[in-house]
C-alpha positions as CSV (number, residue, x, y, z in Angstrom):
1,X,215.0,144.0,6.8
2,X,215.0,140.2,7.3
3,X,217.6,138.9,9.9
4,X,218.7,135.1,9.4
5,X,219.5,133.4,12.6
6,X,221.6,129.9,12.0
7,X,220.0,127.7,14.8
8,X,222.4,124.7,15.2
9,X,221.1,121.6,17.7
10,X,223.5,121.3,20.6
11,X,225.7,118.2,20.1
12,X,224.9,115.4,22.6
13,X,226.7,115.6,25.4
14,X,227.8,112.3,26.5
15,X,228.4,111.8,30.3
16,X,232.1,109.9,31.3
17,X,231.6,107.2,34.1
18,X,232.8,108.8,37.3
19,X,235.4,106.6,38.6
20,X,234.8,106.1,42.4
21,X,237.7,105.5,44.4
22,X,238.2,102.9,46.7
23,X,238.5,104.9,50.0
24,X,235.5,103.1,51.2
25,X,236.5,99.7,50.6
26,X,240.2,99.9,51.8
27,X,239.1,102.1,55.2
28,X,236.3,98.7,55.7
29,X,239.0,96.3,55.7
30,X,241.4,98.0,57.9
31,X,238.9,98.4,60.4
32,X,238.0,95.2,60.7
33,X,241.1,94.5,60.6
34,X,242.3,97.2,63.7
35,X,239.6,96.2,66.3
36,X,240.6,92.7,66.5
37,X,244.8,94.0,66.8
38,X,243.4,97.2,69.0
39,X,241.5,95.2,71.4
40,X,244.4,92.5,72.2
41,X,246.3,95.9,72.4
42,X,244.7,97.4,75.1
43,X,244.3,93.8,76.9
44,X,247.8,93.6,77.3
45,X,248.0,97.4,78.3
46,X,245.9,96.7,81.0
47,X,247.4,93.5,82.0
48,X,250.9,95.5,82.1
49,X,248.7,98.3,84.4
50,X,247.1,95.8,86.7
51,X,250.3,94.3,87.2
52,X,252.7,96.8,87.2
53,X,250.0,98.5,90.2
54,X,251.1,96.2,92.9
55,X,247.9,95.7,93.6
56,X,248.3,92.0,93.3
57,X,250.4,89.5,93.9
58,X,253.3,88.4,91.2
59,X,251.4,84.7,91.3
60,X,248.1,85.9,90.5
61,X,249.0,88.9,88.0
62,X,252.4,88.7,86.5
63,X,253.8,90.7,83.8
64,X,253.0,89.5,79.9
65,X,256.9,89.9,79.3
66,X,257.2,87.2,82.6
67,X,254.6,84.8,81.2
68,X,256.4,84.8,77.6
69,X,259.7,84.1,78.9
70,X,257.8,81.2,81.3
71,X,256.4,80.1,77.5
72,X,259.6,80.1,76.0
73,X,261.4,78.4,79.0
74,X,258.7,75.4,78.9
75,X,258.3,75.2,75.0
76,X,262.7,75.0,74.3
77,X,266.0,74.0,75.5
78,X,267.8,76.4,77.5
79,X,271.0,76.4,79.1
80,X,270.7,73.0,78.5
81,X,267.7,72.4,80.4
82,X,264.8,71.1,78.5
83,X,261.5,72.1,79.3
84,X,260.1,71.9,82.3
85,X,261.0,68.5,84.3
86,X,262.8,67.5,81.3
87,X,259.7,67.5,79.2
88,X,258.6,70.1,76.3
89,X,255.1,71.8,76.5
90,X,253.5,70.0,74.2
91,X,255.0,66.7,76.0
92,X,253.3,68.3,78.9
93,X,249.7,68.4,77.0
94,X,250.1,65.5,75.6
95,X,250.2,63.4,78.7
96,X,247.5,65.5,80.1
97,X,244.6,64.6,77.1
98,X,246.3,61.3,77.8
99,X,245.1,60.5,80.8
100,X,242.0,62.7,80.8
101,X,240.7,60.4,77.3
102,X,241.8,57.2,79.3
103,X,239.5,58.7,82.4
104,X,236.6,59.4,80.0
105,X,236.9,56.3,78.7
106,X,237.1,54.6,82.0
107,X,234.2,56.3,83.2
108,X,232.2,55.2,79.9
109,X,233.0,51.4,80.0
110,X,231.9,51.6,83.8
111,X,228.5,52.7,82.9
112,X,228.3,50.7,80.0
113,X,228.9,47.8,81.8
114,X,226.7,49.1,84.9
115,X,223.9,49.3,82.4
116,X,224.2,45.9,81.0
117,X,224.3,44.0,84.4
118,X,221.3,46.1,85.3
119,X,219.1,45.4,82.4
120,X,220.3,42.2,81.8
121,X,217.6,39.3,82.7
122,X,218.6,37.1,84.9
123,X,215.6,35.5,85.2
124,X,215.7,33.8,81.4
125,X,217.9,31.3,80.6
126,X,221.0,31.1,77.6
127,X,219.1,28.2,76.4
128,X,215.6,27.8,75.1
129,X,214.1,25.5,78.2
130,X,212.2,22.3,77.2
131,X,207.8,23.0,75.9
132,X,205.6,21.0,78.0
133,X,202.7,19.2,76.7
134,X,199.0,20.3,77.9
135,X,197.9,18.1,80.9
136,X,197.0,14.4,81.2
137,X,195.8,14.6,84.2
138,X,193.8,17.0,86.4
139,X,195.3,16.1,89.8
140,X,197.5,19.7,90.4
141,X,201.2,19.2,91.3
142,X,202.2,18.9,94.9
143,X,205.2,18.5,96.6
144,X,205.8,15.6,99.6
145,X,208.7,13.7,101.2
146,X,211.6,15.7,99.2
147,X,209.9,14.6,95.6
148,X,207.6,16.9,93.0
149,X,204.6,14.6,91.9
150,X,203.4,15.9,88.6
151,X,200.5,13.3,87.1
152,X,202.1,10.1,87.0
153,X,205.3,11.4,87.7
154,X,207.5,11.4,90.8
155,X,210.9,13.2,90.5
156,X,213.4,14.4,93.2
157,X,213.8,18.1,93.9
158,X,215.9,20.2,96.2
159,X,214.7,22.2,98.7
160,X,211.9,23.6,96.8
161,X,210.1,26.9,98.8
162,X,207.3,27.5,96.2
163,X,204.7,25.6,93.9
164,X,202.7,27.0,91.4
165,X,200.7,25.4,88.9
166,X,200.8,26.9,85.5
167,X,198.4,24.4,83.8
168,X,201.1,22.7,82.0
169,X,203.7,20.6,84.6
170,X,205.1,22.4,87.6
171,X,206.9,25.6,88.8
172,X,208.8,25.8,91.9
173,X,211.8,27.7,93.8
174,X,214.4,26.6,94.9
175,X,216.3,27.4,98.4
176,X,219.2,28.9,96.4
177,X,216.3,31.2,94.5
178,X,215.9,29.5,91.2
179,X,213.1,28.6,89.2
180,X,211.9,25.7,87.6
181,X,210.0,24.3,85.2
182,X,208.9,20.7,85.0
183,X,207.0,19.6,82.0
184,X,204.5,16.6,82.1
185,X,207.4,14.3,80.4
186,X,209.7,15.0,83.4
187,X,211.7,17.5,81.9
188,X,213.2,20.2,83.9
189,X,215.0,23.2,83.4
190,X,215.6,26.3,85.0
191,X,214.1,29.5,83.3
192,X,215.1,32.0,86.3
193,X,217.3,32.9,88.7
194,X,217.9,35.1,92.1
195,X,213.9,34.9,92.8
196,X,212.9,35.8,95.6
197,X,209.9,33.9,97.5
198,X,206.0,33.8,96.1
199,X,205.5,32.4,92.8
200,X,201.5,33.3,90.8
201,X,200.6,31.3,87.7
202,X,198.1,32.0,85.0
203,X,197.0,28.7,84.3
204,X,194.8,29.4,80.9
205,X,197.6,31.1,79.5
206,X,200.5,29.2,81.2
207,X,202.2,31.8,82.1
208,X,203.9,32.6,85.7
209,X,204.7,35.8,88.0
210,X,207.8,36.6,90.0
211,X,210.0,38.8,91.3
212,X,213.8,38.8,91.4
213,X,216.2,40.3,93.8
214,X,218.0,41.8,91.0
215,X,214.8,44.6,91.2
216,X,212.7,43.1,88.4
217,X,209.2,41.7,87.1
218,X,209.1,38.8,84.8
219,X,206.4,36.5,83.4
220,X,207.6,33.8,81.9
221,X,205.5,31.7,79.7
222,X,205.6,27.8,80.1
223,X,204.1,26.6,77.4
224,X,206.3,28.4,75.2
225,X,209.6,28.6,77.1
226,X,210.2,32.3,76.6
227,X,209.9,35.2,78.9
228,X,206.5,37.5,78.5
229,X,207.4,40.5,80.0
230,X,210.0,41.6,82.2
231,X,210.1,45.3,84.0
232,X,213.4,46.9,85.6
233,X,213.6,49.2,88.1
234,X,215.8,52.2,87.1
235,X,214.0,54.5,89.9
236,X,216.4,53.8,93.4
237,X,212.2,55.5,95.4
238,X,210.6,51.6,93.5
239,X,213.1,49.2,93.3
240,X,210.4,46.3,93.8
241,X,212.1,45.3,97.2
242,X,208.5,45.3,99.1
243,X,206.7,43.9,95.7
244,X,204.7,40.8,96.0
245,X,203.0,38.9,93.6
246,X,199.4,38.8,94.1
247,X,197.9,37.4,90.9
248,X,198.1,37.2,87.4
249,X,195.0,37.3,85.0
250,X,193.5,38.1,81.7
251,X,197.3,39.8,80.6
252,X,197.7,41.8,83.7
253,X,200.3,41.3,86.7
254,X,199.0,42.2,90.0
255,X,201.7,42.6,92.5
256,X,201.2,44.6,96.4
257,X,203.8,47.2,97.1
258,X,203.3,49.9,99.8
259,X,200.2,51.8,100.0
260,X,197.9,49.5,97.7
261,X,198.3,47.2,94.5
262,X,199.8,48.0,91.5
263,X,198.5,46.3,88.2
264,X,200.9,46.3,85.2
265,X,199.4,45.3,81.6
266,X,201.7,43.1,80.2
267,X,200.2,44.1,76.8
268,X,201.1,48.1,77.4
269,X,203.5,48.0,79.5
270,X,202.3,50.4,81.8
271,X,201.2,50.4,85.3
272,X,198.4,51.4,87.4
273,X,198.6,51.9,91.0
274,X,195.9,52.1,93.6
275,X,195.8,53.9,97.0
276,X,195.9,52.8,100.6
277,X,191.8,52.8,100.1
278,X,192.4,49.6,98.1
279,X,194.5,46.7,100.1
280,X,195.9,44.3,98.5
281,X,193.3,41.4,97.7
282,X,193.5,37.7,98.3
283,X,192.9,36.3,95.0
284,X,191.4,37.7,91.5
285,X,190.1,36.3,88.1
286,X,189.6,39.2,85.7
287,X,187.9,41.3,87.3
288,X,186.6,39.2,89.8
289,X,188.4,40.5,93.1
290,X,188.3,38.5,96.5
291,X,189.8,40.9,99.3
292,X,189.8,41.0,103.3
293,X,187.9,44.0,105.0
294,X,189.8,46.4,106.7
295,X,189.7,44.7,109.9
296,X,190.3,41.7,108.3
297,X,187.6,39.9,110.2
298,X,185.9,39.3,107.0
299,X,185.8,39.1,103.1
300,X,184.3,41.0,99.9
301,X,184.0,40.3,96.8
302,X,184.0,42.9,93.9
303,X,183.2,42.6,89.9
304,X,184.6,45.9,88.3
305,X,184.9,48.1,91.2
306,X,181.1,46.8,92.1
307,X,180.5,44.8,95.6
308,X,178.6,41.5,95.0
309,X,178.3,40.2,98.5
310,X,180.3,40.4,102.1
311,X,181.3,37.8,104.6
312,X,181.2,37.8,107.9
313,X,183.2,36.2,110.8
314,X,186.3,35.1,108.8
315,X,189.2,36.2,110.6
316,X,192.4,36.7,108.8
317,X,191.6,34.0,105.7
318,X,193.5,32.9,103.3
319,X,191.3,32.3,99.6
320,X,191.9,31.3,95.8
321,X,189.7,31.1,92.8
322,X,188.1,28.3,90.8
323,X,189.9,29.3,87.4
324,X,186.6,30.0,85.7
325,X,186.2,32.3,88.9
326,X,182.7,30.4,90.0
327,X,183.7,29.5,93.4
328,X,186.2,30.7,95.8
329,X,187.7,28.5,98.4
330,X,188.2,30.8,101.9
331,X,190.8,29.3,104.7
332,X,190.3,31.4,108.0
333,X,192.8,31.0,111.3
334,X,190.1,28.0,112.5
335,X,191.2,26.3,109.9
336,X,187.7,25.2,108.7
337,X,187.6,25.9,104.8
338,X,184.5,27.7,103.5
339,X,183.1,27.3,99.7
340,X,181.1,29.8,98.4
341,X,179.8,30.4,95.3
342,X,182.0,33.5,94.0
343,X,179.2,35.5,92.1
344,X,176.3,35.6,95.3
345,X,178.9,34.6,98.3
346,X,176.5,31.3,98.8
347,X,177.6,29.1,101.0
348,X,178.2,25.5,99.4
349,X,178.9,22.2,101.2
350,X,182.9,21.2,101.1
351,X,182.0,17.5,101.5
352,X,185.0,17.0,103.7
353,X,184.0,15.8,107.7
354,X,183.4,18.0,110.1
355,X,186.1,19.4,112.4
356,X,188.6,18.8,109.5
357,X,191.7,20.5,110.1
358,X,192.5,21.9,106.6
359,X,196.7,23.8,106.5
360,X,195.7,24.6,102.6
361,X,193.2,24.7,99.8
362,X,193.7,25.3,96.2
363,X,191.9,24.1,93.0
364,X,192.7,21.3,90.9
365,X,193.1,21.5,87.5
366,X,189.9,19.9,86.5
367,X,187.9,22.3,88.7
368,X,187.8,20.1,92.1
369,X,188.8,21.5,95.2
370,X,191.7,20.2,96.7
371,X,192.8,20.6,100.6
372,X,195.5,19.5,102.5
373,X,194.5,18.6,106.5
374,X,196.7,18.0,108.6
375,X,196.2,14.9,111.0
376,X,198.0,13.7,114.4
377,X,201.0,12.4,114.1
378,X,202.8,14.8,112.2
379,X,200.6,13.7,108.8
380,X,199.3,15.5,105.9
381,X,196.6,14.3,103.3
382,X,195.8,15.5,100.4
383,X,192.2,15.6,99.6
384,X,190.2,16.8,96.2
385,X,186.2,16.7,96.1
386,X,184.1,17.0,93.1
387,X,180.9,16.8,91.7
388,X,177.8,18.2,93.4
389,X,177.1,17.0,96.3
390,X,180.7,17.0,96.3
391,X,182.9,13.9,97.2
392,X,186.1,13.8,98.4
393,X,188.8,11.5,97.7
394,X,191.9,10.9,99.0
395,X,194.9,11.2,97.2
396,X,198.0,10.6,99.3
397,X,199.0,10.5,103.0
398,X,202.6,11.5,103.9
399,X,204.4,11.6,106.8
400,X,205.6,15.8,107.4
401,X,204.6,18.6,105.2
402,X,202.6,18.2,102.0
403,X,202.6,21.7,99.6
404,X,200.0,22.5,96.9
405,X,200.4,25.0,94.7
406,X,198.1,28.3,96.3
């Protein structure tokens, strides 16, 4: 017997998307929604708790029903009362920001204006002051009887302090602390101002070194008529006040201050300062330095940190450098001037007669030495010798003090 079994396939059975309901969703935005309401909810319970304790004061903790009604009181009008003091809340902020902006801005102009009278330069001029020419003549400027002589020329000045040379005319202070310039023409104008005394020139370059009471540097070319440099003092610990020029070579200021000598590249704008180890020298070419011992009883001369040669027996000297830095003239309390030949410290003769009573030396532009010996009667000549043997000549006798530039 056969049996016949009808084996149909299963019709597909096709799966209906489930539909997910949006439980999920709805119960995420209501609690991000509740926090937020349920924490300001239990703030003001426990302001209501804390205050309704007695623990504190009414001032300090007051009911939030007392603060709204405060709120309301300030922010309408009420039994015909507006506000508080006759002014609405907002009147009330608004004067406040009022006079807060205005302090803000107060404050801001003030140290605005602060700044700018600080960093202003006093020292350089509105106006562009007048080029001088190079030199006609290598007589250095000196100053006698109330009048600047310059070359050939012969002009009036008032109460001049300081002289400096800065190979191009004249540069002297003033006794109401301005400075300057004189070109070879006669032409003056005045490139700084509040300077205090001791003025340093860089006759190759023309440039000249002072300091201001308004705490700054400045170098100031004369040739050009423009300031090189100037450095403000921002820090109230090095304001400059004890500064003082010392020299001014190959693009770097020298200037003592306390402890040492600072040197400030002009180039960089940066600063270098020595210890109490090194004094502050006498006079310097590049790095040709000229300084007193300790003691100061006598005088050493340095190349590069390197000592080429001591002197004895010079008590408390005054000395300058040739400007090619081949001989240095040394002034010691005698008052007998000593030339020496600045690279072995050999003595050379000055050609002036002995027992001359020398108040100053310097160098002339052309390389002679110059001194200024002071005579009886209240008389000052000026003196420059040149050549070797050297020989002197005078170049005027006045009656009271006679300044070269040093």
């Amino acid at each position: 017997m056969s049996v016949f079994v009808d084996i149909a396939p299963d019709e597909p059975q096709v799966s209906s998307p489930v539909t997910v309901a949006p439980a999920s969703k709805w119960r995420g935005r209501l609690t991000r929604a509740a926090l937020p309401l349920l924490s300001v909810l239990v703030f003001f319970i426990v302001w209501q708790l804390a205050a309704a304790s007695g623990i504190w004061n009414q001032t300090f903790v007051p009911y939030p029903g007392t603060v709204w009604r405060a709120f309301l009181d300030v922010s309408t009008t009420h039994d015909g009362v507006r506000g508080y003091a006759g002014y609405l809340l907002w009147e009330h902020l608004y004067m406040t920001l009022r006079r807060v902006l205005a302090g803000v801005a107060t404050v801001v102009a003030l140290v605005a204006a602060g700044t700018v009278v600080l960093l202003h330069d006093p020292a350089t001029p509105p106006a562009a002051p007048p080029r001088p020419t190079h030199a006609t003549t290598a007589t250095l400027p000196y100053l006698a009887d109330g009048r600047l002589h310059v070359g050939a020329l012969t002009l009036p000045v008032r109460g001049a302090t300081d002289l400096t040379d800065p190979g191009v005319g004249a540069v002297y202070r003033t006794q109401e602390a301005d400075i300057v310039l004189v070109d070879e023409e006669g032409g003056t104008a005045e490139i700084g101002h509040n300077a205090a005394p001791g003025l340093v020139a860089d006759p190759a370059r023309g440039w000249v070194f002072w300091r201001t009471y308004t705490h700054q540097l400045v170098v100031f070319d004369a040739r050009e008529g423009h300031s090189v440099a100037i450095r403000t003092s921002l820090d109230p610990l090095d304001f400059f006040r004890f500064a003082r020029p010392l020299a001014l070579t190959g693009g770097t200021a020298y200037y003592g201050f306390i402890g040492g000598v600072v040197a400030w590249d002009l180039d960089a704008d940066r600063v270098t300062h020595t210890g109490p180890d090194h004094p502050a020298f006498l006079t310097r070419v590049g790095d040709l330095v000229v300084a007193t011992s300790r003691h100061g009883t006598s005088i050493v001369a340095t190349r590069a940190g390197r000592r080429l040669w001591r002197r004895e027996a010079l008590s408390f000297p005054r000395a300058v450098l040739s400007a090619d830095g081949g001989r240095v003239l040394v002034l010691p309390a005698s008052g007998l001037p000593v030339l020496l030949d600045a690279r072995s410290g050999v003595e050379m003769p000055t050609g002036l007669p002995s027992r001359s009573r020398v108040t100053t030396v310097a160098f002339a532009r052309d390389g002679a030495a110059a001194y200024v010996i002071g005579r009886r009667g209240n008389t000052s000549e000026l003196v420059e010798c040149r050549g070797t043997p050297a020989r002197c000549t005078t170049v005027t006798t006045v009656s009271g003090r006679l300044t070269v530039p040093r």
